[in-house]
Steps between C-alpha positions, in 0.01 A plus 500: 500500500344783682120382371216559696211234532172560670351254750276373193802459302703276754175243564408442151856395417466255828165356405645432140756366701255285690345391233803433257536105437750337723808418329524074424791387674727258264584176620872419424520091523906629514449713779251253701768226461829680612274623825383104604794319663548125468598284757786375252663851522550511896816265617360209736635602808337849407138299479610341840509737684198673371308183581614464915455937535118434354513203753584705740245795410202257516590357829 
């Protein structure tokens, strides 16, 4: 571990860096779903009270 680079060295591994591809980023439909939350999930008196504090916000 005790390997000495020169200045060269150090920017030609972070313009091949640079200039790599960016990695793709997978879309997991599993992932995407367990993140959204349906209205169905939240108990009524939850979505209540949601509703009168965003009532209250806008006013």
């Amino acid at each position: 571990m005790n390997q000495k680079y020169n200045i060269s060295d150090i920017l030609d591994a972070v313009n091949e860096i640079n200039n790599s591809k960016p990695f793709k980023k997978i879309k997991d439909p599993t992932v995407q779903k367990s993140k959204e939350i349906l209205n169905k999930d939240i108990p009524p008196s939850t979505l209540k009270l949601i509703e009168e504090a965003e009532k209250n916000i806008k006013n």
